[in-house]
N, CA, C and O atoms as a GROMACS GRO file, in nm:
protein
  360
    1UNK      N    1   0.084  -0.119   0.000
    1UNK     CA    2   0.000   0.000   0.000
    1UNK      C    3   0.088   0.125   0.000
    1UNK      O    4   0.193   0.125   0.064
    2UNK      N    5   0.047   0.230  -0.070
    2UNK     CA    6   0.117   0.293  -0.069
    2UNK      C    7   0.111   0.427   0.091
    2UNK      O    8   0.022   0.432   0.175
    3UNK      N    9   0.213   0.497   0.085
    3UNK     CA   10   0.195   0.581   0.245
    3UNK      C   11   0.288   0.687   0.181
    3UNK      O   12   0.375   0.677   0.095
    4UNK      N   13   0.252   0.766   0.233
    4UNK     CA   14   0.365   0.937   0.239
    4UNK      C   15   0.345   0.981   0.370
    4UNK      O   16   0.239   0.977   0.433
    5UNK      N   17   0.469   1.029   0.412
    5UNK     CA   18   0.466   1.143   0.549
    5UNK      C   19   0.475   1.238   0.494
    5UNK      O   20   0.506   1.239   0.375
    6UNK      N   21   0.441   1.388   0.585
    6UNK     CA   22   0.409   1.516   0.565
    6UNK      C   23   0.459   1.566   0.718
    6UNK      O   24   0.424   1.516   0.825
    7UNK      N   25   0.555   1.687   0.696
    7UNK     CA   26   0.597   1.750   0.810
    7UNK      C   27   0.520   1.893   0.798
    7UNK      O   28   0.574   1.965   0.715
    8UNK      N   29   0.431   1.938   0.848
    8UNK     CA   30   0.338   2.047   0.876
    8UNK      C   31   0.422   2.137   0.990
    8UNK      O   32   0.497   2.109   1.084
    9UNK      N   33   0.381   2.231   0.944
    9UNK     CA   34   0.385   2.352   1.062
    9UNK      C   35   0.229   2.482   1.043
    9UNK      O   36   0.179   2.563   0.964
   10UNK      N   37   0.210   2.423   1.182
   10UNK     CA   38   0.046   2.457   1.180
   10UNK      C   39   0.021   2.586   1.228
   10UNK      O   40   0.088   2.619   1.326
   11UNK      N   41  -0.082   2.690   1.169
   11UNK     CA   42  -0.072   2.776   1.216
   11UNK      C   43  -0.241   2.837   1.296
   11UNK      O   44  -0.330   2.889   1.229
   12UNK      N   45  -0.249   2.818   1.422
   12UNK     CA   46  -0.410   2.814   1.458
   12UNK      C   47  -0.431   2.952   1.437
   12UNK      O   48  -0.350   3.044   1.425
   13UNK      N   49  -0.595   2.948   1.432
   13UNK     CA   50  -0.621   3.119   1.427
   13UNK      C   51  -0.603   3.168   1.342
   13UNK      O   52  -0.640   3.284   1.355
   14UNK      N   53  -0.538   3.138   1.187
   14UNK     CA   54  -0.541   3.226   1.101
   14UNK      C   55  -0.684   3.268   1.060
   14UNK      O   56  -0.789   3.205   1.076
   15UNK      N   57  -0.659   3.419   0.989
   15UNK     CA   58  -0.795   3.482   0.921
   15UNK      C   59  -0.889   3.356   0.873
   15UNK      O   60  -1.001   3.320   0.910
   16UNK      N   61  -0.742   3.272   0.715
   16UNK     CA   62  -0.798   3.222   0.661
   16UNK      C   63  -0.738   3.063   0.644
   16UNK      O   64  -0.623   3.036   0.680
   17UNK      N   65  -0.821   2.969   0.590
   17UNK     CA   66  -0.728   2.883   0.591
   17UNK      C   67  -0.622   2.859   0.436
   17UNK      O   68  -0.631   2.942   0.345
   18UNK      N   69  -0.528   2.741   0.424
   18UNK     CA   70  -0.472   2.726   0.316
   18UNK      C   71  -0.327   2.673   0.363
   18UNK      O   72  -0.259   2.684   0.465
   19UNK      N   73  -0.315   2.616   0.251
   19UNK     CA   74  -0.151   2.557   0.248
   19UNK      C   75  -0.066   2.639   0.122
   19UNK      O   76  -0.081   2.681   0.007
   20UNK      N   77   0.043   2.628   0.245
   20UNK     CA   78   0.161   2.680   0.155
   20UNK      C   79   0.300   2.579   0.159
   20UNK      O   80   0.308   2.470   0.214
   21UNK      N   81   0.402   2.650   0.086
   21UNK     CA   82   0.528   2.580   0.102
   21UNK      C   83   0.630   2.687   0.045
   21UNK      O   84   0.611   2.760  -0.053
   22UNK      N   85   0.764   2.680   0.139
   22UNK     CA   86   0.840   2.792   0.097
   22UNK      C   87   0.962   2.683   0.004
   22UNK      O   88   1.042   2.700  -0.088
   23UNK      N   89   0.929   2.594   0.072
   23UNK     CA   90   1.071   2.541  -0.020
   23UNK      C   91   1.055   2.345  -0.031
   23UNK      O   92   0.956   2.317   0.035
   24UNK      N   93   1.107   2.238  -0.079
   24UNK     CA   94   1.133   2.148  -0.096
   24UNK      C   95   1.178   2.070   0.091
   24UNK      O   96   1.129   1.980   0.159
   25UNK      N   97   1.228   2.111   0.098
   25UNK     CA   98   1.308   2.056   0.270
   25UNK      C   99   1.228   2.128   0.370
   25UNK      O  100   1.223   2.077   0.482
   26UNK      N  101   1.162   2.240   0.348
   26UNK     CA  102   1.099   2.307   0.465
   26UNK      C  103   0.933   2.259   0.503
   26UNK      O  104   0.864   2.198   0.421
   27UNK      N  105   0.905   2.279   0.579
   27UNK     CA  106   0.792   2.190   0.577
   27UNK      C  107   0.672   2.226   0.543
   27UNK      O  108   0.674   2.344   0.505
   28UNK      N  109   0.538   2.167   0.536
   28UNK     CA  110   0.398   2.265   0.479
   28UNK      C  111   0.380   2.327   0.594
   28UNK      O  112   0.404   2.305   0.713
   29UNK      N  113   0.298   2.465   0.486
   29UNK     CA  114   0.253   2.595   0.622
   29UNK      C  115   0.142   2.514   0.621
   29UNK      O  116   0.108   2.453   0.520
   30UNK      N  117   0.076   2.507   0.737
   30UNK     CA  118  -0.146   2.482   0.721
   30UNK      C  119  -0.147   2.610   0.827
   30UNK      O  120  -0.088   2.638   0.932
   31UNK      N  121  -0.238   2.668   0.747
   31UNK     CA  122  -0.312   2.772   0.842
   31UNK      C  123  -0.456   2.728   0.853
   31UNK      O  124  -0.519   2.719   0.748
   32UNK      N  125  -0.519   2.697   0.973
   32UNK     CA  126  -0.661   2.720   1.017
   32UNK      C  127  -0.714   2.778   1.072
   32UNK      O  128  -0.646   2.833   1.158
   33UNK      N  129  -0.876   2.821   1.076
   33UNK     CA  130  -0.889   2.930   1.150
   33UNK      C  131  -0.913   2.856   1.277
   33UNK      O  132  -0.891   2.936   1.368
   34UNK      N  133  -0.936   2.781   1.309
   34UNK     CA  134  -0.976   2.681   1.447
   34UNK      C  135  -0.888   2.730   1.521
   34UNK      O  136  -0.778   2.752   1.470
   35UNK      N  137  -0.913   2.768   1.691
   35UNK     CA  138  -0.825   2.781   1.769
   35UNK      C  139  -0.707   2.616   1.848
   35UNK      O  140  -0.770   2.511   1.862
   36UNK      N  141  -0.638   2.616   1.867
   36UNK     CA  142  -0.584   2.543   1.954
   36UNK      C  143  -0.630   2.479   2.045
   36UNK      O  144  -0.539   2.445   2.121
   37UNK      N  145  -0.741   2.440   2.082
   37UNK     CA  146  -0.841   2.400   2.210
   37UNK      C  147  -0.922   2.283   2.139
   37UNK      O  148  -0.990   2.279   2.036
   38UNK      N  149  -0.887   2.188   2.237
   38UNK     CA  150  -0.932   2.061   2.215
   38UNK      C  151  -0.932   2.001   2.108
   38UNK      O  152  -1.038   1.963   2.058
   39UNK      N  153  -0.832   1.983   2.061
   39UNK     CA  154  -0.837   1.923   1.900
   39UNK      C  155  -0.895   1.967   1.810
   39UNK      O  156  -0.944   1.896   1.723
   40UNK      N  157  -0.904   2.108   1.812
   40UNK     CA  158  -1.007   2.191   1.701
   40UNK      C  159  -0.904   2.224   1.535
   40UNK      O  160  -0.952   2.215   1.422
   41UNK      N  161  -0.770   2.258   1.568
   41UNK     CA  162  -0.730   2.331   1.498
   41UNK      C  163  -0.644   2.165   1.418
   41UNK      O  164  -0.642   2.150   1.296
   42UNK      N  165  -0.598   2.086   1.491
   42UNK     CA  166  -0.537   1.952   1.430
   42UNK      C  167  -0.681   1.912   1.368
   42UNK      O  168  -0.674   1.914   1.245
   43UNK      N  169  -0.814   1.876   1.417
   43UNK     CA  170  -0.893   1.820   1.333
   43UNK      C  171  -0.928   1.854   1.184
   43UNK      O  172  -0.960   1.778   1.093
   44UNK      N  173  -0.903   2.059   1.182
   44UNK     CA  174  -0.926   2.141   1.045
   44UNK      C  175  -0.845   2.096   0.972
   44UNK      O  176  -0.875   2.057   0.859
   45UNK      N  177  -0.683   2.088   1.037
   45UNK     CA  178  -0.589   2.077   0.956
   45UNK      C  179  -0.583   1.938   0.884
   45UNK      O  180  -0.514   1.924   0.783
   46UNK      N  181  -0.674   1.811   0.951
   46UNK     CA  182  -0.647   1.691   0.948
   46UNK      C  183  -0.754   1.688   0.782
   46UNK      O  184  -0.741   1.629   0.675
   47UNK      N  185  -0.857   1.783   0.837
   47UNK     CA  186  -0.963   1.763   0.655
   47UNK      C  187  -0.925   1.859   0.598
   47UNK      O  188  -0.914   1.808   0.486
   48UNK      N  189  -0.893   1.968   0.583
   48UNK     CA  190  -0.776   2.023   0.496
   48UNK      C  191  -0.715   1.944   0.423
   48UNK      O  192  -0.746   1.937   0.304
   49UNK      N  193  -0.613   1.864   0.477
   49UNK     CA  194  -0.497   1.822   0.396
   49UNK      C  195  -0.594   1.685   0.326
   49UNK      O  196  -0.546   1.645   0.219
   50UNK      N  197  -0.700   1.624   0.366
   50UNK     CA  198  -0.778   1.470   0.346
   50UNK      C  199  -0.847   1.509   0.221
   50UNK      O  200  -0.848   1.431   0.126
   51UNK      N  201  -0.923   1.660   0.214
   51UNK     CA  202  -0.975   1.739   0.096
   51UNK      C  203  -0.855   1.773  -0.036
   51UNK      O  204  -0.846   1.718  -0.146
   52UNK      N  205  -0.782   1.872   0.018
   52UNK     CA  206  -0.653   1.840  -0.069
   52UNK      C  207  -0.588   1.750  -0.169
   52UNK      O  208  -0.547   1.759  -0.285
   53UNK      N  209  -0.595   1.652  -0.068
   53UNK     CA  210  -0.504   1.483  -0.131
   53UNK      C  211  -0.630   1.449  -0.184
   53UNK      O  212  -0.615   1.355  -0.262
   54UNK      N  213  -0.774   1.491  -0.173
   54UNK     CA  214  -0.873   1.387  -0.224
   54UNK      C  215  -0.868   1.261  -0.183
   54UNK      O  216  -0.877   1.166  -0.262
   55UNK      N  217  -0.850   1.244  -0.016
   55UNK     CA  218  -0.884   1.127   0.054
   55UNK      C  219  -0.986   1.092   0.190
   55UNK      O  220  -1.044   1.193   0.230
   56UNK      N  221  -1.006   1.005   0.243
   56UNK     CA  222  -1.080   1.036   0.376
   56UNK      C  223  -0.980   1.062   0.427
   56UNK      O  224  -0.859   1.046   0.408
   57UNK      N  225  -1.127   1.157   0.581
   57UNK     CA  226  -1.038   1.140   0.694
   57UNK      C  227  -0.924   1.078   0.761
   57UNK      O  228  -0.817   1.101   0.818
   58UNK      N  229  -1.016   0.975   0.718
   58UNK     CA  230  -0.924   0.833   0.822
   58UNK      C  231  -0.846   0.796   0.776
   58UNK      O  232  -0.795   0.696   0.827
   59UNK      N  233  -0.782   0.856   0.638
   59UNK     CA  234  -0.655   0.834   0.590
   59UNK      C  235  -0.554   0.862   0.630
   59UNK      O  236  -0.455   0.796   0.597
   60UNK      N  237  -0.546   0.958   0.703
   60UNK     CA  238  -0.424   1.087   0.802
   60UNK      C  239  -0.432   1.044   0.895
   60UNK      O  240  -0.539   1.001   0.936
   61UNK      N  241  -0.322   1.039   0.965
   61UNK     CA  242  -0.321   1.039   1.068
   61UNK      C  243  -0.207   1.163   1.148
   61UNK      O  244  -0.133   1.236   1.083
   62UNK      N  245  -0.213   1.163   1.266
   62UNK     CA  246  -0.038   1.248   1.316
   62UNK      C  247  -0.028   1.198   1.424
   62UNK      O  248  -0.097   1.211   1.525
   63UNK      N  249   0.068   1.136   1.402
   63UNK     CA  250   0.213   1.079   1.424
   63UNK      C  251   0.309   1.120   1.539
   63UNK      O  252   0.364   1.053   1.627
   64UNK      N  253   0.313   1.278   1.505
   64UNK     CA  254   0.459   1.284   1.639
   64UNK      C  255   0.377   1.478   1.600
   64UNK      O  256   0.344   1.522   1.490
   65UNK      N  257   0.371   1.531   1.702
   65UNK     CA  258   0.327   1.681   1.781
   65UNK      C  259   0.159   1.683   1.778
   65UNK      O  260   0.086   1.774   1.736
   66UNK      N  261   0.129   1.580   1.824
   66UNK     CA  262  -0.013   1.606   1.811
   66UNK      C  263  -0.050   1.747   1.946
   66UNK      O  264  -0.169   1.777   1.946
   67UNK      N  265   0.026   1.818   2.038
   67UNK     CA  266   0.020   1.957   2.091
   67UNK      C  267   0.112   2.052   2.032
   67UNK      O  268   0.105   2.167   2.076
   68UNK      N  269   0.185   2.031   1.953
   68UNK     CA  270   0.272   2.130   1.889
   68UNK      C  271   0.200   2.183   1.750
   68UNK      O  272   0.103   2.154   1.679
   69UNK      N  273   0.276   2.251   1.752
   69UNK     CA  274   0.255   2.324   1.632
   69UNK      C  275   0.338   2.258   1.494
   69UNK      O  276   0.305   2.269   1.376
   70UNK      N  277   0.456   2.187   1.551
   70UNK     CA  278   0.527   2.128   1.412
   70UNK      C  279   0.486   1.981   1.448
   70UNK      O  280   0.495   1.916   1.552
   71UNK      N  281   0.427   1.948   1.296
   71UNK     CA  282   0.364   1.797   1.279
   71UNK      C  283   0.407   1.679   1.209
   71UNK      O  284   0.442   1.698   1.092
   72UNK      N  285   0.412   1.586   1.244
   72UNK     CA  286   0.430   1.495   1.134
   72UNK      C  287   0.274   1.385   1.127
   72UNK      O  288   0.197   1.329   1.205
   73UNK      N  289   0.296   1.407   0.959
   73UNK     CA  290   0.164   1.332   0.931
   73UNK      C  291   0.164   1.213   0.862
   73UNK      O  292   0.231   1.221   0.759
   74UNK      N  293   0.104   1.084   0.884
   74UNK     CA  294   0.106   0.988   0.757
   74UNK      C  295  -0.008   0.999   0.683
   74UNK      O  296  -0.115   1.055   0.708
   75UNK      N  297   0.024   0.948   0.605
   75UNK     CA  298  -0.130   0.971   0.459
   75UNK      C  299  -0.124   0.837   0.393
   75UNK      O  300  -0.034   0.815   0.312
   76UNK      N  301  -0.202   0.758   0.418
   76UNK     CA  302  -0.236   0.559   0.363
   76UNK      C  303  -0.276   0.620   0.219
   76UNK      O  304  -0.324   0.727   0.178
   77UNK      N  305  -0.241   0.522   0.174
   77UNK     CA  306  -0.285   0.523   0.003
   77UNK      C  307  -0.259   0.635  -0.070
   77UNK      O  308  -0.336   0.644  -0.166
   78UNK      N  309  -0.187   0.716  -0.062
   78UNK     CA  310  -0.131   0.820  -0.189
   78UNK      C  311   0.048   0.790  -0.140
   78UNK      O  312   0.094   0.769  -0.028
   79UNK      N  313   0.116   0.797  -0.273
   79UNK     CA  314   0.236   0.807  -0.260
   79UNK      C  315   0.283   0.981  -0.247
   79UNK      O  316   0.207   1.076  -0.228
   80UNK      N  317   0.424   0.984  -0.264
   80UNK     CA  318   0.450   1.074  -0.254
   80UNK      C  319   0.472   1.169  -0.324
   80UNK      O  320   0.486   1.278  -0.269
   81UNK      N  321   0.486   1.155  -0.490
   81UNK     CA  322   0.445   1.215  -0.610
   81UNK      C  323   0.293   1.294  -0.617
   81UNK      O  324   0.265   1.412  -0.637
   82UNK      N  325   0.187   1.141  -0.584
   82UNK     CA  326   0.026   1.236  -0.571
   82UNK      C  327   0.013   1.325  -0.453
   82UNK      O  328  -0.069   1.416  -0.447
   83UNK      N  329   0.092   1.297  -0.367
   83UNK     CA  330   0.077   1.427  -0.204
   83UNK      C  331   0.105   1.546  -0.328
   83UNK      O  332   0.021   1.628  -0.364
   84UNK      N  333   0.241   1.534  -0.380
   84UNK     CA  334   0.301   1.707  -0.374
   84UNK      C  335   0.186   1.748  -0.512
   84UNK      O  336   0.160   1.868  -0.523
   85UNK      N  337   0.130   1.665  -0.597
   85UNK     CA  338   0.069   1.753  -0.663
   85UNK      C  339  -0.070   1.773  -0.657
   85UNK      O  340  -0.136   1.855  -0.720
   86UNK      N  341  -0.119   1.665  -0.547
   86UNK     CA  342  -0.277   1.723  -0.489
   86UNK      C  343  -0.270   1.850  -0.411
   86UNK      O  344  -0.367   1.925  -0.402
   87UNK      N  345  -0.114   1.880  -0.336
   87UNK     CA  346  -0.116   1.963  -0.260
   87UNK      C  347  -0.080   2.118  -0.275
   87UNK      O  348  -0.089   2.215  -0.200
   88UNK      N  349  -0.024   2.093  -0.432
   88UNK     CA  350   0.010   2.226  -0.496
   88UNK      C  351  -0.106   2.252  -0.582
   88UNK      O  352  -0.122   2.364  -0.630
   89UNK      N  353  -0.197   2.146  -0.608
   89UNK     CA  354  -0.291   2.219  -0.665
   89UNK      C  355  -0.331   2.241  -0.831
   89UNK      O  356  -0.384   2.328  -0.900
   90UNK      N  357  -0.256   2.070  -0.854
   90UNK     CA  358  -0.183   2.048  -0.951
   90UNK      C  359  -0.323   1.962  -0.996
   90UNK      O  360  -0.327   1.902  -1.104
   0.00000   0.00000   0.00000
């Protein structure tokens, strides 16, 4: 089966939401507007990126900062070619 990780850096509270990327090695921006409280702002970010990739929910998971702000994510069934171009928008 195929799997990709994703290193996020999350940003709660933004205006608006959206993904960015400044570079290849640096990791994805997610901005949500969800605050930080109780799994609000990881859950946006979690269908964000599930909408994005064009997968379920329950495809994502995270892995390692589930209270931080820097994330690591797995994603079941897309490799890592379909992440970067579901996620650019490609």
């Amino acid at each position: 089966m195929q799997r990709c990780t994703l290193t996020v850096r999350l940003k709660p509270r933004a205006k608006r939401e959206g993904i960015t990327f400044a570079s290849v090695d640096a990791p994805l921006q997610v901005a949500v507007t969800a605050p930080p409280v109780e799994n609000r702002a990881n859950d946006q970010c979690i269908a964000l990126l599930a909408k994005r990739l064009g997968v379920p929910k329950s495809k994502l998971r995270i892995i390692k900062g589930g209270h931080s702000r820097d994330k690591v994510i797995v994603c079941e069934g897309v490799s890592e070619n379909e992440a970067r171009r579901g996620l650019a928008g490609v």
